[in-house]
BALOBA-1460 file (C-alpha; in Angstrom, 3 decimals):
// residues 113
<rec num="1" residu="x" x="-52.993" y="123.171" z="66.167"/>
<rec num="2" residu="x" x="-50.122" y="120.751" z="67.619"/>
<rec num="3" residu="x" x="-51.156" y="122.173" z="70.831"/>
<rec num="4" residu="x" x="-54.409" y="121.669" z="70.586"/>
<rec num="5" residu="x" x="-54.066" y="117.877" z="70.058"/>
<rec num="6" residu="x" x="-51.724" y="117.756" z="72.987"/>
<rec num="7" residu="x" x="-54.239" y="119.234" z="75.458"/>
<rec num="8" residu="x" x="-56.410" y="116.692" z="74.033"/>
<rec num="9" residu="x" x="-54.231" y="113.982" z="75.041"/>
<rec num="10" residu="x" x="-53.046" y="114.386" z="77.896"/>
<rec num="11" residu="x" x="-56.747" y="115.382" z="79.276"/>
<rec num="12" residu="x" x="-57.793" y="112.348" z="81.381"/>
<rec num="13" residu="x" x="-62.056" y="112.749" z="80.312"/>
<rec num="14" residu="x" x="-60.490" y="112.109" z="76.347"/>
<rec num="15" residu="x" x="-59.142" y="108.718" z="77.850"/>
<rec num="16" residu="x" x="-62.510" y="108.481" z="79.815"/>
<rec num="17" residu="x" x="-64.405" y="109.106" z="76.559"/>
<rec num="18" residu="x" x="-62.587" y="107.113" z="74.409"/>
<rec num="19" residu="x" x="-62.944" y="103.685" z="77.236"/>
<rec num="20" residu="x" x="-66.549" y="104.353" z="77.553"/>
<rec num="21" residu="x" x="-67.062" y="104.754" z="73.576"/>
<rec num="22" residu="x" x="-65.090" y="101.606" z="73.138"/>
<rec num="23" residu="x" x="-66.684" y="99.349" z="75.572"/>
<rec num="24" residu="x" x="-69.975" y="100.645" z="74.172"/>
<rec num="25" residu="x" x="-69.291" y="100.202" z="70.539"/>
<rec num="26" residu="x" x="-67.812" y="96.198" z="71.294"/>
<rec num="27" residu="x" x="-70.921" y="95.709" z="73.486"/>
<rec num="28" residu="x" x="-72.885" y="96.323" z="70.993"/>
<rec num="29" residu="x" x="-71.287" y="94.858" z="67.926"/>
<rec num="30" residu="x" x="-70.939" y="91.836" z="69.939"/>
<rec num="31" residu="x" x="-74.619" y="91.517" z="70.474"/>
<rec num="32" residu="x" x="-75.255" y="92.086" z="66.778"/>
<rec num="33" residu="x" x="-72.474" y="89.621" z="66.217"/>
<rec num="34" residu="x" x="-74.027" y="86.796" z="68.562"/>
<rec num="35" residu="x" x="-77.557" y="87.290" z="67.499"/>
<rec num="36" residu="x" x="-77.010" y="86.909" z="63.929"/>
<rec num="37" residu="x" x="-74.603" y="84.234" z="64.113"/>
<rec num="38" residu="x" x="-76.449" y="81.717" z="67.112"/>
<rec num="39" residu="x" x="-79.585" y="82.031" z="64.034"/>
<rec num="40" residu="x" x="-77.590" y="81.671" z="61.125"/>
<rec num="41" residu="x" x="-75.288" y="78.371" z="62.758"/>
<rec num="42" residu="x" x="-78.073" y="77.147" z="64.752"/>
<rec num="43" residu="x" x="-80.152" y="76.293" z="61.441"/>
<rec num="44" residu="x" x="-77.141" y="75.102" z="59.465"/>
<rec num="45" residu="x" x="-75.666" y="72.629" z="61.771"/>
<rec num="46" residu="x" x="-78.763" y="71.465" z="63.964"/>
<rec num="47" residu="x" x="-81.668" y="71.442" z="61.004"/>
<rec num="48" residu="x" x="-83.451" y="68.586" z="62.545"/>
<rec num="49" residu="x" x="-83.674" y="70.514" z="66.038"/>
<rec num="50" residu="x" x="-87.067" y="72.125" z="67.688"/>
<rec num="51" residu="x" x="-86.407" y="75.149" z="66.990"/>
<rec num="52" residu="x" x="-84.855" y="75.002" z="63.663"/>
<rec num="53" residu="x" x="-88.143" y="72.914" z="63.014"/>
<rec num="54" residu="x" x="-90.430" y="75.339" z="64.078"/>
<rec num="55" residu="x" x="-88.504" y="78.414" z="62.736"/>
<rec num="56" residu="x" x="-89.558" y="77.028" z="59.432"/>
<rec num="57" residu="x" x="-93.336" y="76.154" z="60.595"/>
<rec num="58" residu="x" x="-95.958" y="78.828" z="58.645"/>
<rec num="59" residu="x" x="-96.903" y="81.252" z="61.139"/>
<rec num="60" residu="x" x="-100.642" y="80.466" z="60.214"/>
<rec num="61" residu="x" x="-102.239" y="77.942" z="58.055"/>
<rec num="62" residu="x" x="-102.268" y="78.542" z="54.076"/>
<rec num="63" residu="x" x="-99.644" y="81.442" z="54.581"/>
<rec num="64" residu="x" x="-96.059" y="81.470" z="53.020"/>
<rec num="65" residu="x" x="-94.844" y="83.399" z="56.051"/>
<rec num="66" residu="x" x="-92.795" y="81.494" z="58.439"/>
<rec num="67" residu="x" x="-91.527" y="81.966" z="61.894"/>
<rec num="68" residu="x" x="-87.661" y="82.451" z="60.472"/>
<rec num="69" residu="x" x="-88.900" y="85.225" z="58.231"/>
<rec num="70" residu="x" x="-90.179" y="87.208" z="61.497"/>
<rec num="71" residu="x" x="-87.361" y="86.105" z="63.937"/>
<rec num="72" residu="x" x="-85.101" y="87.908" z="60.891"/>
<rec num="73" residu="x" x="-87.486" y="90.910" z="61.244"/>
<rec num="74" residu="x" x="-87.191" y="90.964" z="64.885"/>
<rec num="75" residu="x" x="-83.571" y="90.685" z="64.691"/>
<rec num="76" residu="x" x="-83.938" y="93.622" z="62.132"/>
<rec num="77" residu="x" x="-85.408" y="95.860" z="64.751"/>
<rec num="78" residu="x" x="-83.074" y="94.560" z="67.425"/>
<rec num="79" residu="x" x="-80.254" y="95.925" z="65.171"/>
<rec num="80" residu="x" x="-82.007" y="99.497" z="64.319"/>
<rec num="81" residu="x" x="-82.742" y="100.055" z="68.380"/>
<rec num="82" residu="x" x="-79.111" y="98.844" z="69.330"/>
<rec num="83" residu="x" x="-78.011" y="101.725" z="66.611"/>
<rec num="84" residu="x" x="-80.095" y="104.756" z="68.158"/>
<rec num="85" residu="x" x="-79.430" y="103.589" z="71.143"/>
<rec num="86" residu="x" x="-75.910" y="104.391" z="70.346"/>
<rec num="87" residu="x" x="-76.797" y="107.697" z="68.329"/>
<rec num="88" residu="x" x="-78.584" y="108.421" z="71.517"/>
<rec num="89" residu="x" x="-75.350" y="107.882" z="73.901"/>
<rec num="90" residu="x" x="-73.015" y="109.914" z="70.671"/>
<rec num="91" residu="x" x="-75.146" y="112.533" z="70.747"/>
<rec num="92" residu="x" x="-75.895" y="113.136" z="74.985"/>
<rec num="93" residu="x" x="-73.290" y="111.794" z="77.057"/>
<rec num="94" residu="x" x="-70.289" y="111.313" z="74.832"/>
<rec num="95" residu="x" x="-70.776" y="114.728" z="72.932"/>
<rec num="96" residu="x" x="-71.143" y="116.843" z="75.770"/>
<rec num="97" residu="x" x="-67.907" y="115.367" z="77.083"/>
<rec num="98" residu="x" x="-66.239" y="115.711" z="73.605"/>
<rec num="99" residu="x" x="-67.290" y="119.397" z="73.906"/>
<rec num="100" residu="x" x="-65.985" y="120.226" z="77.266"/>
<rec num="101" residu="x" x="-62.180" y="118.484" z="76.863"/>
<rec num="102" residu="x" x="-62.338" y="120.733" z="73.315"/>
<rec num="103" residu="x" x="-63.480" y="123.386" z="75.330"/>
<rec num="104" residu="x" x="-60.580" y="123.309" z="77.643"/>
<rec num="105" residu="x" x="-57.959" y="122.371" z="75.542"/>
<rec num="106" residu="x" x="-58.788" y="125.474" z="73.267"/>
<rec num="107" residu="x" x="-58.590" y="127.731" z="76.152"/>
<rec num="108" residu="x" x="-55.215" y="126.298" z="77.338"/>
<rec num="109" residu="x" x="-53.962" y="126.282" z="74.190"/>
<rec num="110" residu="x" x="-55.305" y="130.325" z="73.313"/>
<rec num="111" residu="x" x="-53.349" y="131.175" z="76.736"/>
<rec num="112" residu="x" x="-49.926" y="129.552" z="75.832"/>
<rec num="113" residu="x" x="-49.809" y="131.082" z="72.203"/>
């Protein structure tokens, strides 16, 4: 199995794979990051601006419903796309690459037992 793991390693698309799943995961929890926080700090510390106004502003007369309520839904949805976009990448690109270093490192491995 130690030999295994080593073919793993020292096959350059693992390093590839790893970088690429990486950058994408940190891209992505930065935007989730960002998008919650700029929402969340903008309405603490700057409650008297525009926006912070109008996030609080019914979105029609006589209803309960305000603008923050569906900017948090939107950022809702925002969050669910961002995650199947990733299942999306996890299961195309970075699992046919997975299966092809496996692949070979099995086959190297099977010919040096």
């Amino acid at each position: 199995m130690q030999d295994i793991y080593r073919q793993i390693f020292k096959d350059p698309r693992f390093h590839e794979l790893q970088r690429k799943r990486s950058r994408l995961s940190w891209t992505l929890a930065a935007i989730v990051i960002a998008n919650a926080a700029w929402y969340v700090l903008a309405t603490a510390f700057y409650p008297e601006a525009a926006f912070a106004r109008f996030w609080g502003q019914p979105i029609s007369e006589g209803t309960a419903t305000t603008w923050g309520i569906i900017i948090g839904l939107a950022q809702t949805v925002l969050f669910i796309l961002l995650v199947l976009y990733y299942i999306h990448r996890a299961n195309g690109e970075f699992e046919v690459l997975k299966e092809a270093v496996v692949a070979d490192a099995l086959r190297v491995a099977g010919k040096q037992s």
